[in-house]
C-alpha positions as CSV (number, residue, x, y, z in Angstrom):
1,X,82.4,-108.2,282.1
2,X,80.2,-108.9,279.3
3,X,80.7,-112.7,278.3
4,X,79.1,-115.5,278.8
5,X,81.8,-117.1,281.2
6,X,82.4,-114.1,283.4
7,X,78.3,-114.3,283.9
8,X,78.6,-118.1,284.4
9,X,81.3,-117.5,286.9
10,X,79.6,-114.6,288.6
11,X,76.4,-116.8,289.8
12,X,78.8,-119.2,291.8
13,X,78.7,-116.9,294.6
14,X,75.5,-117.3,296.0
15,X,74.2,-113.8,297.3
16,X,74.9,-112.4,293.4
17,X,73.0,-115.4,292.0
18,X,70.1,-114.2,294.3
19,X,70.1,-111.0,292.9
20,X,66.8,-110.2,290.9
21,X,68.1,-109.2,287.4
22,X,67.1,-105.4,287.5
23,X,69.3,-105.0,290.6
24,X,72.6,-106.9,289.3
25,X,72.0,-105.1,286.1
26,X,72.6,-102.0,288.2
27,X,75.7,-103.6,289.7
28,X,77.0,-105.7,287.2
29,X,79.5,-103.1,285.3
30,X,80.8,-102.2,288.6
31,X,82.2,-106.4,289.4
32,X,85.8,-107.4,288.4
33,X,86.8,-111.1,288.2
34,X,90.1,-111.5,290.4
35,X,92.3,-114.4,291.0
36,X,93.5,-114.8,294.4
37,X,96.1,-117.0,295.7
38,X,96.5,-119.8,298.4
39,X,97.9,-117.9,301.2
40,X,97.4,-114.4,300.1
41,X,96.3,-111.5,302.4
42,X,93.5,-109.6,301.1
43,X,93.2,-107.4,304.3
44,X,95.2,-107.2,307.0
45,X,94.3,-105.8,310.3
46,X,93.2,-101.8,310.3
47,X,93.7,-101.8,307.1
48,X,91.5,-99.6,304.9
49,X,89.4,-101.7,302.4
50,X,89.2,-100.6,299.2
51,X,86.8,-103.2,297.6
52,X,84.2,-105.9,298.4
53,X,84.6,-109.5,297.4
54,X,82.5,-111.8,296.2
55,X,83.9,-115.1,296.2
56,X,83.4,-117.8,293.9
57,X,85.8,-120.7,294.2
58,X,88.3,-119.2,296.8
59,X,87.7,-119.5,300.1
60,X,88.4,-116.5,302.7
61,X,89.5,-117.0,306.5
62,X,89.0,-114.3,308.9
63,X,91.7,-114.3,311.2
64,X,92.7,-112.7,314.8
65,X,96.3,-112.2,315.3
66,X,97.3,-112.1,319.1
67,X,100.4,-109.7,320.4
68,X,102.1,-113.0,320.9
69,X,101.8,-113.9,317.3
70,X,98.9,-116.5,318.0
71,X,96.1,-116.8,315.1
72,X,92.6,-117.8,315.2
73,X,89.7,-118.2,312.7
74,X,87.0,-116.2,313.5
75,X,84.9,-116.6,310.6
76,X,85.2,-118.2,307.1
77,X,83.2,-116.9,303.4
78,X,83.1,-118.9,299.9
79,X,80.8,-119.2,297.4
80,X,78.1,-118.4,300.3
81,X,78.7,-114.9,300.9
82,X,81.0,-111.6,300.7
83,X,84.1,-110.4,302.5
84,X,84.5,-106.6,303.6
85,X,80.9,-105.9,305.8
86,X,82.8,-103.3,307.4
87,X,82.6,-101.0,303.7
88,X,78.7,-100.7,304.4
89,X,78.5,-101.1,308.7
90,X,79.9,-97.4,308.9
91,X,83.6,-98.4,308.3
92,X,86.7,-99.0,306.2
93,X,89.0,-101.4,308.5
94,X,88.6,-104.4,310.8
95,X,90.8,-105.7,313.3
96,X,91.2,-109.4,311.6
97,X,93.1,-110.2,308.8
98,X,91.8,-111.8,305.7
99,X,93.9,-114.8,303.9
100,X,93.1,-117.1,301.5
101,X,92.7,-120.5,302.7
102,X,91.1,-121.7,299.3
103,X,93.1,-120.1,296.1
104,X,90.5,-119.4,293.5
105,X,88.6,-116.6,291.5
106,X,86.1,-114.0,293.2
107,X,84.6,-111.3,292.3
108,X,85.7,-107.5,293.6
109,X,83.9,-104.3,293.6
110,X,84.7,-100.9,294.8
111,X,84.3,-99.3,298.1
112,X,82.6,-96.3,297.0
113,X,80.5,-98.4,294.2
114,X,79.5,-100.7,297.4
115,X,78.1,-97.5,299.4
116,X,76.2,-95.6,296.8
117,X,74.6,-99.0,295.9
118,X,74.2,-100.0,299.7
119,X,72.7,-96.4,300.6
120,X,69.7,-96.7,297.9
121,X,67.7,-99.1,300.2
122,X,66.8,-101.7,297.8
123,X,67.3,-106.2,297.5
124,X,71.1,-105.6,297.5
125,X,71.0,-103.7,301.0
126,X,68.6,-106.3,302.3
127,X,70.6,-109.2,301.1
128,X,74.1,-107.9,302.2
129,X,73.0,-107.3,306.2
130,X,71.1,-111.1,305.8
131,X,74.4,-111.7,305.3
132,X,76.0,-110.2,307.8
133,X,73.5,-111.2,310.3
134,X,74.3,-115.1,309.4
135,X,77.9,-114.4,309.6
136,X,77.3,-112.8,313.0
137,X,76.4,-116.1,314.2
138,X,78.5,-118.0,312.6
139,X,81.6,-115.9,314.2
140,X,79.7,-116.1,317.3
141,X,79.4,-120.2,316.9
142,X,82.9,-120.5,316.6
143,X,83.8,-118.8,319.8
144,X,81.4,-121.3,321.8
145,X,83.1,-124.1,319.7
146,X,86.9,-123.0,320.3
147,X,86.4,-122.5,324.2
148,X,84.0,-125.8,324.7
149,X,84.7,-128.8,322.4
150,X,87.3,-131.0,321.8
151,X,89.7,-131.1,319.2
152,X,88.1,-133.5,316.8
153,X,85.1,-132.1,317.5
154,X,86.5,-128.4,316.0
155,X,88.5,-129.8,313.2
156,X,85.2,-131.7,311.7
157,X,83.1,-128.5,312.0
158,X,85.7,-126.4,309.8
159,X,86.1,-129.5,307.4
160,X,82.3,-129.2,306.8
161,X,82.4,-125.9,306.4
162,X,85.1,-125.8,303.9
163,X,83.5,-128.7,301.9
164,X,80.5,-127.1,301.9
165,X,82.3,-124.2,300.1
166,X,84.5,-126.3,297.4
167,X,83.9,-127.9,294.2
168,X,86.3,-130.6,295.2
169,X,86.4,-133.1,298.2
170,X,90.3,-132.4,297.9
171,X,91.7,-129.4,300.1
172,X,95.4,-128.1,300.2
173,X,96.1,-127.5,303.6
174,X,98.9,-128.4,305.8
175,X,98.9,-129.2,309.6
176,X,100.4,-126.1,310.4
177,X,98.2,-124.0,308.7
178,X,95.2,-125.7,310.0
179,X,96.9,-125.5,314.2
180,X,96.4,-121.7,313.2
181,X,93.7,-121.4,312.2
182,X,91.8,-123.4,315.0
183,X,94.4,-121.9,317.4
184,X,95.4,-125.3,318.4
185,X,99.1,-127.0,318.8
186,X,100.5,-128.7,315.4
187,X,100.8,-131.5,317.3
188,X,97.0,-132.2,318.3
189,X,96.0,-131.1,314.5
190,X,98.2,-134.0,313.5
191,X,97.1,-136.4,316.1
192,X,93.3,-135.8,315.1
193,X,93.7,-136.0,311.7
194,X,95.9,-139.5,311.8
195,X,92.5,-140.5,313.7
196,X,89.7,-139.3,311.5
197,X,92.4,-140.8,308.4
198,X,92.5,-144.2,310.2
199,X,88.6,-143.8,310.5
200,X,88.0,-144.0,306.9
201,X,86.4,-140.7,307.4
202,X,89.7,-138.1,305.2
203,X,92.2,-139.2,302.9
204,X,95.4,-137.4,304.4
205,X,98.7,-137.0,302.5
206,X,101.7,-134.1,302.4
207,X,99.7,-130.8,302.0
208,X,96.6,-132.5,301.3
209,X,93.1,-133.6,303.1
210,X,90.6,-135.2,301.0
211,X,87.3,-136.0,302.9
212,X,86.0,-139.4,302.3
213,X,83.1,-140.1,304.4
214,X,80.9,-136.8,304.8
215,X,78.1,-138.2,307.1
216,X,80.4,-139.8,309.2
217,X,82.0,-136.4,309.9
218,X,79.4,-134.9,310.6
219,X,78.4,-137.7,312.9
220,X,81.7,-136.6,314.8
221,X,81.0,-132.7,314.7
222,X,79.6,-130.7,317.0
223,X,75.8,-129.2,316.9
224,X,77.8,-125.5,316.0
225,X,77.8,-127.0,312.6
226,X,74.4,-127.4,312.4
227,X,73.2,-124.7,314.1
228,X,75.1,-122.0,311.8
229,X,73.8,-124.3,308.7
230,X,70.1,-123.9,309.7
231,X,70.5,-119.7,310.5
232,X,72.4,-119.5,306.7
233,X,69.2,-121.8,305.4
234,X,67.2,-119.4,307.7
235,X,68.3,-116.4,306.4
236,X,69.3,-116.6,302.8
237,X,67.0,-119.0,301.5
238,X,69.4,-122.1,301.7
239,X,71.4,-123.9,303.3
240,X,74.8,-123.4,302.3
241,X,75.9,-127.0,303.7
242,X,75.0,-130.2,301.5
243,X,73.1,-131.7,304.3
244,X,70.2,-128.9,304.4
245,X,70.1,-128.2,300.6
């Protein structure tokens, strides 16, 4: 990965751009540039992980899958962060499963390349458990959200999140994607998006949600937004969201 593109591409993902350039020398060999499909499962529960990904343009869901079949989000990664924390906690496997809710490129790197550069102490240690410490929260933020606020309220907060981790204001996503991964009926995910749509605030055809009116969903979400904004700002040094840039 030597040109000037893969270096270009490399730097969308935020925690490699942060990198001072003797320690993503050190790494740099070791990334590979993977394209990964709407839909796809890059881990599935207890599952052992063979590589760390560093997103750039996909987007990542973190999923728990119930006995009974039910799904929901517990956690989401983009261009913010990595997917796989359990390679450098002490394990090799998580319970959730990983899917791609955003097709896209990231950025992969081996299991045992990610310990032996973990285990040396230095900025890329540091930065990882930052990292895991805001995703902590932000997992944590979503539980509160899913058991106290409404619908609408839920649906905004992971439309934020998402736009806060595209290029685009335009999202593939159908309704009954979306029902899973807020753990909600179709139904009610159809129902609140007919009445953010009508609001002027998303554009919503077949398969499609384009936001239109960013402040005015965020004048509809709930403070779990903002609160998870300010500890990634906190942190990492920014604000992942356009609002606390």
């Amino acid at each position: 990965m030597n040109t000037n593109t893969d270096l270009n591409n490399v730097f969308k993902n935020y925690l490699l751009a942060s990198l001072p350039t003797e320690t993503f020398a050190a790494i740099e060999s070791k990334l590979e540039p993977v394209y990964l499909g709407l839909g796809e499962v890059l881990y599935d529960s207890n599952e052992e992980m063979k590589y760390l990904y560093f997103p750039t343009t996909a987007i990542i869901s973190m999923l728990y899958i119930m006995e009974n079949g039910a799904t929901l989000e517990v956690g989401m990664v983009g261009n913010d962060g990595l997917v796989g924390i359990a390679l450098f906690m002490g394990g090799s496997s998580t319970p959730s499963r990983s899917v791609i809710q955003n097709k896209g490129i990231a950025f992969r790197m081996k299991a045992k390349e990610v310990r032996r550069e973990f285990e040396k102490g230095d900025v890329f240690q540091q930065l990882l458990l930052r990292f895991t410490q805001a995703l902590i929260t932000q997992i944590a933020q979503n539980a509160v959200c899913n058991r106290l606020h409404s619908i609408e309220k839920q649906l905004c907060r992971w439309l934020l999140f998402s736009h806060d981790r595209m290029e685009s204001n335009k999202m593939i996503m159908t309704h009954n994607f979306l029902s899973g991964l807020l753990g909600v009926r179709r139904e009610g995910v159809t129902l609140t998006i007919q009445k953010l749509a009508k609001r002027d605030l998303i554009e919503n055809s077949r398969g499609n949600i384009t936001i239109i009116d960013r402040q005015g969903l965020e004048s509809i979400s709930c403070e779990c937004y903002t609160i998870v904004s300010k500890e990634y700002n906190r942190l990492l040094g920014r604000g992942i969201s356009r609002t606390f840039k």
